[in-house]
C-alpha positions as CSV (number, residue, x, y, z in Angstrom):
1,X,19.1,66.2,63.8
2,X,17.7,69.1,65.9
3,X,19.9,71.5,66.5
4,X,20.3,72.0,70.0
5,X,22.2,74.4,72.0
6,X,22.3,74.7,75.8
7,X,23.3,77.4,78.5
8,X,24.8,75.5,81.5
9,X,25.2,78.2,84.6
10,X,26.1,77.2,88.0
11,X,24.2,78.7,90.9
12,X,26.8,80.0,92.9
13,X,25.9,83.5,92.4
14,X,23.9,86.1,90.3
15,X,24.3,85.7,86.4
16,X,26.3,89.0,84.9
17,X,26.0,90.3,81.9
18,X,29.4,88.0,80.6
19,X,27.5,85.6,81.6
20,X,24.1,86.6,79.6
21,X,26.3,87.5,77.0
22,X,26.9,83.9,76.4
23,X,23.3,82.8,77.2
24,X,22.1,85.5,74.4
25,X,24.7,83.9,71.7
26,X,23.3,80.6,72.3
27,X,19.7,81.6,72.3
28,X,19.7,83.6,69.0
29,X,21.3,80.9,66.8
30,X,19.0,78.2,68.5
31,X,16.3,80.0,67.3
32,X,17.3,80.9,64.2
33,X,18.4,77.3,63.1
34,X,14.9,76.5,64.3
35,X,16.6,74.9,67.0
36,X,15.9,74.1,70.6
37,X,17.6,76.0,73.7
38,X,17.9,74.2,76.8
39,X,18.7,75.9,80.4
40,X,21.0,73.5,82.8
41,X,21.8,74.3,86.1
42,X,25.3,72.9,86.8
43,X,24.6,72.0,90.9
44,X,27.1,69.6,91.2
45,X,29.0,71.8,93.5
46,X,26.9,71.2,96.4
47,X,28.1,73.1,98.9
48,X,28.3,76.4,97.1
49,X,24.8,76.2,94.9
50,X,21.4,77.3,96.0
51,X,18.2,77.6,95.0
52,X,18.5,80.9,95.5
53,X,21.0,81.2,93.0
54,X,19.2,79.1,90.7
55,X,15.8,80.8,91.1
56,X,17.8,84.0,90.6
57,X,19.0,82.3,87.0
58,X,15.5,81.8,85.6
59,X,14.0,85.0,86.8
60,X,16.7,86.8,84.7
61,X,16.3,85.0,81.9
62,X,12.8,84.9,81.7
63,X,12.7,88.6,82.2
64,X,15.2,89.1,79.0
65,X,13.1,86.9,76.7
66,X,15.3,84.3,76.8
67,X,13.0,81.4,77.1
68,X,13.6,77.4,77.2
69,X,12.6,74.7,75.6
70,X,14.5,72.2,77.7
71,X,15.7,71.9,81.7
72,X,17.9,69.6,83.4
73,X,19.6,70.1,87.0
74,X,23.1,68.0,87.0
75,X,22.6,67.1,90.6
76,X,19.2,65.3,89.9
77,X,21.7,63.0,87.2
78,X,24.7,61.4,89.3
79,X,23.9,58.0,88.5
80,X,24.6,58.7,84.9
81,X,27.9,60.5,85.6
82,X,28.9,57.7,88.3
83,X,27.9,55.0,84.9
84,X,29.8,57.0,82.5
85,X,32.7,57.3,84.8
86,X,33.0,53.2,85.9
87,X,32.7,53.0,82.0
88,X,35.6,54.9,81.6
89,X,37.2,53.4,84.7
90,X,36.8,49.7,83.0
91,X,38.4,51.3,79.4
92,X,41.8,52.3,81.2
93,X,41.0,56.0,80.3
94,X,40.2,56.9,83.8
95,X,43.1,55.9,86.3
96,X,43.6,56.9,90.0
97,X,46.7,59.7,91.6
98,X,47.1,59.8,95.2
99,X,49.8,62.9,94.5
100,X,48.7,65.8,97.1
101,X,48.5,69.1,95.8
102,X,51.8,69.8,97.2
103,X,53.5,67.3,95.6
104,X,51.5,68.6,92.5
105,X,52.9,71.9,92.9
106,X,56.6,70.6,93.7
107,X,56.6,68.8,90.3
108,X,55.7,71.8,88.5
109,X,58.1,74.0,90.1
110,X,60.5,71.5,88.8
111,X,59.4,71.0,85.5
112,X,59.4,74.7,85.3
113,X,62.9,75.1,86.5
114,X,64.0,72.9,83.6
115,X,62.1,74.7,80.6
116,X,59.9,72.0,80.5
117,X,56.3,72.9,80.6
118,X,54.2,72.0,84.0
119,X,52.4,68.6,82.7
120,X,51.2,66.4,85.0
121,X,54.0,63.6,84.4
122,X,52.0,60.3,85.0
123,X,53.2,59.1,87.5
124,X,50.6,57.0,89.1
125,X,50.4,55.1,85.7
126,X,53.6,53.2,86.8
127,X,52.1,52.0,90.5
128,X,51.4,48.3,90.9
129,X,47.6,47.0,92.6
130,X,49.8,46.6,95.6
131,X,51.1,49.9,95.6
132,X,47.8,51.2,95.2
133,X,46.8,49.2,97.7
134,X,49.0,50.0,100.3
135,X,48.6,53.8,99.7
136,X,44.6,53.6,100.4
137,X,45.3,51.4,103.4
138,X,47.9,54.6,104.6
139,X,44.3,56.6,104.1
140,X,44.7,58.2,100.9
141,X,42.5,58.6,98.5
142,X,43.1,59.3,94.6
143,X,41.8,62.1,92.5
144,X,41.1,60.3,88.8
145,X,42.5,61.9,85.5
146,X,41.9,61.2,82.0
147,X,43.9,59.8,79.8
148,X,44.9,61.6,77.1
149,X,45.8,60.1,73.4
150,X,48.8,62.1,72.9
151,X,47.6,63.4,69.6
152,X,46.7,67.0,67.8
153,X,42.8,67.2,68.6
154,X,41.1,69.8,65.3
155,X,37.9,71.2,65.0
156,X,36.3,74.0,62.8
157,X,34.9,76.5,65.3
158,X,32.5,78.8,63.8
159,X,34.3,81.6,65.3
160,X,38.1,81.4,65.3
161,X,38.2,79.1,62.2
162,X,40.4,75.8,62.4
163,X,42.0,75.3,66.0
164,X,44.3,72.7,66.6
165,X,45.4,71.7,70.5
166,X,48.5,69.1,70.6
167,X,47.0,67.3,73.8
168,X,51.0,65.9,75.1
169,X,51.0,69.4,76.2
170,X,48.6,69.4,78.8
171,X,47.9,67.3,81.6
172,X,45.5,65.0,81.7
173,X,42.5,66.5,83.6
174,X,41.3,65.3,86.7
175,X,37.6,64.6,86.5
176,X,36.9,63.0,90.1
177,X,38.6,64.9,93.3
178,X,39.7,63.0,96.3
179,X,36.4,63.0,98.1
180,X,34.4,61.9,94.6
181,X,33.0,65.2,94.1
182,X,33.0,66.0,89.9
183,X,34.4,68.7,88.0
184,X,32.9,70.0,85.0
185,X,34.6,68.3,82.4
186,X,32.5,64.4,82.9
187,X,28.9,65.7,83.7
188,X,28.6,68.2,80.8
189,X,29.9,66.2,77.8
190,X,27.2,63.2,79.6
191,X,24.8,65.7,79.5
192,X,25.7,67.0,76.0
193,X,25.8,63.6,75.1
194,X,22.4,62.6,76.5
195,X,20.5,65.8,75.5
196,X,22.0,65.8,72.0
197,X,23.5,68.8,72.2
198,X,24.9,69.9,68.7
199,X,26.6,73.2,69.2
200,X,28.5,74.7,72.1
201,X,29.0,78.0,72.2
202,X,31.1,79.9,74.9
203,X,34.2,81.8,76.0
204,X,37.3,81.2,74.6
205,X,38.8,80.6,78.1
206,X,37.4,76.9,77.3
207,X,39.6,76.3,74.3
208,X,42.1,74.4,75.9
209,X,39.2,72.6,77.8
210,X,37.8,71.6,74.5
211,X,40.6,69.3,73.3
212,X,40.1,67.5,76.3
213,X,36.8,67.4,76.0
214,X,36.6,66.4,72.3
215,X,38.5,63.3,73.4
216,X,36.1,62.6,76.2
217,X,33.0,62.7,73.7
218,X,34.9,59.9,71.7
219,X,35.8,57.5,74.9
220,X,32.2,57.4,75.7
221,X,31.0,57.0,72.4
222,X,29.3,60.0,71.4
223,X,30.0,62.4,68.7
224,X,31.5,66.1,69.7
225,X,29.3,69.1,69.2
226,X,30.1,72.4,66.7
227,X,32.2,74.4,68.9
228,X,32.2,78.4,68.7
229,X,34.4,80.4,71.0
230,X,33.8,84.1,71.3
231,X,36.3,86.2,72.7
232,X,35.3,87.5,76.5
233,X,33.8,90.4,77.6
234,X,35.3,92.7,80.2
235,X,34.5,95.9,82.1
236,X,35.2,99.3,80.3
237,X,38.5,99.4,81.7
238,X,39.4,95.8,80.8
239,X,38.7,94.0,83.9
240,X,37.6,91.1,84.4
241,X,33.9,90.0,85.1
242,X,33.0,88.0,88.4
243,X,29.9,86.3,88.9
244,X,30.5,86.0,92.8
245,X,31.6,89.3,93.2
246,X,28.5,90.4,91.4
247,X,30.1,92.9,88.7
248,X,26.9,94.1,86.2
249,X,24.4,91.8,87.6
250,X,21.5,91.6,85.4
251,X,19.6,91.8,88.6
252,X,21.7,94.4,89.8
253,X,20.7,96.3,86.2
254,X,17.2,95.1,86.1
255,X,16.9,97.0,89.5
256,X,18.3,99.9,88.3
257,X,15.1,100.3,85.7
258,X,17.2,99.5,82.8
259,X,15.1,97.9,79.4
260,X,15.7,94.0,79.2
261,X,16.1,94.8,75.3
262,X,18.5,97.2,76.1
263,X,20.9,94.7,77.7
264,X,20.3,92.5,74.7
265,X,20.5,94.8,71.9
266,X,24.0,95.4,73.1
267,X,25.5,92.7,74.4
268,X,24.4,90.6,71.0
269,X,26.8,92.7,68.8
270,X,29.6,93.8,71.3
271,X,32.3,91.8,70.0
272,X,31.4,91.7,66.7
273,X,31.5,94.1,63.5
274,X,27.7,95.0,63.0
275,X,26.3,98.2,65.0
276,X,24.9,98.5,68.2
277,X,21.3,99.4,67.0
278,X,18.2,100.2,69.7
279,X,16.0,97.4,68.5
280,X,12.6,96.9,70.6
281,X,12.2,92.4,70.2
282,X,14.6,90.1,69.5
283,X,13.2,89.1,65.9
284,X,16.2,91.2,64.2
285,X,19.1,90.0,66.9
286,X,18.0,86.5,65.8
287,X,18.1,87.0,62.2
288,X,21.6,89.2,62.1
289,X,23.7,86.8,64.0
290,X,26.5,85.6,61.9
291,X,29.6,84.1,63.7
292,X,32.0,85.1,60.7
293,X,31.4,88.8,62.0
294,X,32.6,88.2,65.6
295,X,35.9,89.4,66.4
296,X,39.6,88.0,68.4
297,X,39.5,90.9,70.3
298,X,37.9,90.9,74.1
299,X,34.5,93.1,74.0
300,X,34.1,95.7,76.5
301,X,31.1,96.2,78.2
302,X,30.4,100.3,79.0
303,X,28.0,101.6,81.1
304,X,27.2,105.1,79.9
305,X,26.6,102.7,75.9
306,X,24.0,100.8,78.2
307,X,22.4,104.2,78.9
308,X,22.4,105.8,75.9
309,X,21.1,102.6,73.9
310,X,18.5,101.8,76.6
311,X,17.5,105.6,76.4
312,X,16.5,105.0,72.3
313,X,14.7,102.1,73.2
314,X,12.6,103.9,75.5
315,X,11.9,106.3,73.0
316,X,10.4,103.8,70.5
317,X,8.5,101.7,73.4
318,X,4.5,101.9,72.8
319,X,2.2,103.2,75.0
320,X,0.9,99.4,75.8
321,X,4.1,98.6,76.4
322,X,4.9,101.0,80.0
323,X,1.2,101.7,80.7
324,X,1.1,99.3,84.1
325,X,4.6,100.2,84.6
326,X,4.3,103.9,85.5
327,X,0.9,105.3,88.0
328,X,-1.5,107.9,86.4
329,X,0.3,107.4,82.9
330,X,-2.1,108.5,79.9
331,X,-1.1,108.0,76.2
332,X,-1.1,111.4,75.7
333,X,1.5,112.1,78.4
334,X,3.6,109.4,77.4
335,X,3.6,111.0,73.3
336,X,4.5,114.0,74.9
337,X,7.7,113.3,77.2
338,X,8.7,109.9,76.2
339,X,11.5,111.3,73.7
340,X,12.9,112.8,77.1
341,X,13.5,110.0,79.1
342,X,16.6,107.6,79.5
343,X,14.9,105.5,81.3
344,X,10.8,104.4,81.8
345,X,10.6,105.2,85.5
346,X,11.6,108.8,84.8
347,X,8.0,108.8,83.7
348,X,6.5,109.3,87.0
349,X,8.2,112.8,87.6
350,X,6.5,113.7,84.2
351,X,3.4,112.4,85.5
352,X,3.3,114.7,88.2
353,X,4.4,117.5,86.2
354,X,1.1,117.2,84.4
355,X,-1.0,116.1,87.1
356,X,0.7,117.9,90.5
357,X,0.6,119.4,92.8
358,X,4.2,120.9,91.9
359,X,6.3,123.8,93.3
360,X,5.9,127.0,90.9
361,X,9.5,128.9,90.0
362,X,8.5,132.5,89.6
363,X,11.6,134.6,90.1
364,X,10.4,136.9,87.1
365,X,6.8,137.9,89.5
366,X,6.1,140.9,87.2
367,X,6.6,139.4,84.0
368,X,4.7,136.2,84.9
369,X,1.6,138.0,86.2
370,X,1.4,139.8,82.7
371,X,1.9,136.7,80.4
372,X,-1.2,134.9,82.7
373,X,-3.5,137.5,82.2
374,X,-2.9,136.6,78.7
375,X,-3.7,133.6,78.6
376,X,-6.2,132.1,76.0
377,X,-9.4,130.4,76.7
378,X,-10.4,127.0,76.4
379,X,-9.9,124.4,74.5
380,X,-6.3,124.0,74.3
381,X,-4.5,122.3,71.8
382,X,-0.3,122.4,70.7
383,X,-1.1,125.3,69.0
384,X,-2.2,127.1,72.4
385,X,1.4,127.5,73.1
386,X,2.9,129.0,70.2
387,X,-0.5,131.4,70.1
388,X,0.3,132.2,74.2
389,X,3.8,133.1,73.9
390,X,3.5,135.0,70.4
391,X,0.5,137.2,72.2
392,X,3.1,137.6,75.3
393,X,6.1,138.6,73.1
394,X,3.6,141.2,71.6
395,X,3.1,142.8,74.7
396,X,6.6,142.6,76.6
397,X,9.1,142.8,74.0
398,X,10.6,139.6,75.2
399,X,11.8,136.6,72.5
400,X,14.3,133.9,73.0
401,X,15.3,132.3,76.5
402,X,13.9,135.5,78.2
403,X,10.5,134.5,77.3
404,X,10.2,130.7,77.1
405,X,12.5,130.1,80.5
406,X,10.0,132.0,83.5
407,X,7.1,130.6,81.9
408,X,8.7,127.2,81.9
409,X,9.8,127.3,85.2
410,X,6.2,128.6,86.5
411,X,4.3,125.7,84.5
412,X,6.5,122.8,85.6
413,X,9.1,123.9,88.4
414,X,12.0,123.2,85.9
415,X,14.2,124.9,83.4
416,X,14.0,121.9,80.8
417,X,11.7,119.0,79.4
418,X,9.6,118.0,76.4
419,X,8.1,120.8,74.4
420,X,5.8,122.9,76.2
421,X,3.1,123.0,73.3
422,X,3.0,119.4,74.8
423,X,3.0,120.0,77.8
424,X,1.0,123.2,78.0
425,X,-2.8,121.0,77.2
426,X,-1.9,118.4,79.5
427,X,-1.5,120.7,82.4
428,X,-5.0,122.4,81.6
429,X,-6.3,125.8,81.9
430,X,-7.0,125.3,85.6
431,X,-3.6,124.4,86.7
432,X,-2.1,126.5,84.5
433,X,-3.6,129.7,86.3
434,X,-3.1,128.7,89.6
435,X,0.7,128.0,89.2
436,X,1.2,131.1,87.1
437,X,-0.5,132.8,90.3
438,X,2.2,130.9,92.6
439,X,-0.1,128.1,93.9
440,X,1.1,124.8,94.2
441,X,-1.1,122.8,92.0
């Protein structure tokens, strides 16, 4: 069998990077089990999706290198969820409640009075056809539960090891609500079902969820996927992550000029025991996944690691790789300030550095004149700066800070930057003289 992993978001608001953490984790070990990935949008929730949303989803994916092999919208497939749940309907597992949310909530508070724990008691098992009946005819309309088999549901999930759920203590799960909209639970393990989905790999906030689950695989017949749950990722100070409140939108982060690779390089090993390393594909992410080395503990996702990790990438990236992204780039400016950068659109202030016209800082006017008349002849090479400022030493008595600072600050308007026996060629002869003289150029 194929193996055959899916990432099922619904568009009801930009993806973040908990979200693309999981996405990521699915991706890699699809690829490296030679495996498919499929991309499903989970619409059922009409109201709140868009296409927006949902164009939003594959423009962030695509843009990380996360690539598909397989797509599905849920709200193109409600004839199959509406068969599988008449299906169940006809096998007792799916049975109608007319309880209101209040009385819901009243039978919990009581429960919970009691030391008992808040499970939906079953009630509506006990109600005769005519009771039934009579409460639709009053206008109600019931929500529809699963039955659970009251039974410990195992599995061997690839990241926590043997978990075991006894289902008697939850309730069973509502899968239809009052006005016959779905909930998760019924479309996904159709679709997993139908697509032949083999592994499901997500948050450990689903565990729970999965015992449930397991058991609705079996009443429809199919077999349960290999189930991995990773431990969640939260914000640097432990917080929680919020799709619709937009916390670390990739797009948010995509605008903000940071590297796709970046964003993958990290969020691949957060959570787990290997190192954070500044790799430039996602050949090495595939090949380095290992589920034994993922850890119980949440992952936290930090900001300034983005940076700093996205900053090495930048400094590895080929010429061919930025050359559309940055205006008047040459290869030879890149080699030269590329190991300055933290991010690629810093380029462009480099750029005009090289190119102009730029303000000259001569607050040494003396000095400055002296070290210009000194100045060698064409051509200029990186040795022009060391033979410049050795021939300017000579004559002023000036070393250190003292003599490498005014120059600086005459050739490029700035006290810092890549090395000036870099920059020095680039600028040229012509430029050179005319700032040293105070020109803007």
């Amino acid at each position: 069998m194929t193996t055959r992993l899916r990432f099922a978001p619904s568009p009801t608001g930009n993806l973040h990077v908990g979200n693309i953490r999981t996405a990521l984790i699915n991706y890699l070990f699809a690829r490296q089990q030679g495996g498919e990935f499929m991309l499903r949008m989970d619409d059922t929730d009409i109201a709140r999706s868009t296409d927006e949303y949902a164009t939003g989803i594959e423009e962030d994916l695509r843009w990380l290198g996360l690539h598909w092999d397989l797509f599905a919208k849920q709200s193109a497939r409600f004839d199959a969820y509406h068969a599988a749940a008449e299906s169940l309907k006809a096998s007792g597992r799916l049975y109608p409640c007319y309880e209101t949310p209040e009385e819901l909530e009243l039978k919990r508070k009581v429960q919970l009075s009691r030391g008992l724990p808040p499970v939906y008691d079953r009630e509506a098992l006990n109600l005769t056809d005519a009771e039934r009946a009579a409460l639709e005819t009053d206008g109600k309309r019931p929500h529809w539960r699963f039955k659970l088999t009251h039974e410990h549901v195992v599995w061997d999930d690839l990241v926590r090891g043997e978990v075991s759920v006894d289902t008697a203590s939850v309730s069973d799960p509502i899968l239809i609500r009052e006005d016959g909209s779905l909930l998760y639970t019924l479309p996904s393990v159709v679709d997993d079902i139908e697509f032949g989905i083999t592994h499901v790999v997500r948050g450990e906030d689903h565990v729970t969820n999965t015992a449930a689950q397991v058991q609705v695989f079996r009443a429809l017949g199919g077999t349960p996927p290999t189930f991995a749950h990773h431990a969640l990722l939260t914000g640097k100070g432990g917080e929680g992550l919020s799709k619709r409140l937009g916390s670390l939108s990739i797009r948010d982060l995509r605008a903000d000029g940071l590297e796709p690779m970046a964003i993958n390089a990290l969020l691949a090993r957060l959570g787990t025991s290997d190192p954070v390393e500044p790799f430039i594909d996602l050949e090495p992410l595939i090949g380095g996944l290992d589920f034994s080395r993922f850890g119980r503990a949440a992952a936290k996702f930090d900001p300034d690691e983005l940076a700093a990790i996205n900053a090495k990438i930048v400094h590895q990236l080929p010429f061919e790789a930025v050359s559309e992204r940055v205006a008047g780039l040459t290869p030879d400016i890149w080699q030269a300030v590329r190991g300055n950068l933290e991010k690629v659109s810093d380029t462009n202030a480099w750029v005009t550095v090289v190119t102009g016209p730029i303000e000259p800082v001569r607050e040494d006017f003396d000095f400055v004149e002296q070290a210009a008349s000194l100045l060698p002849d064409a051509p200029w090479d990186e040795a022009t700066w060391g033979a410049w400022t050795k021939a300017v030493k000579e004559a002023t008595g000036r070393k250190g800070r003292e003599l490498f600072l005014p120059l600086r600050q005459a050739l490029t308007g700035l006290e810092h930057g890549p090395e000036m026996k870099l920059m020095l060629p680039l600028i040229g002869p012509d430029r050179a003289r005319a700032r040293l003289a105070g020109e803007v150029a």
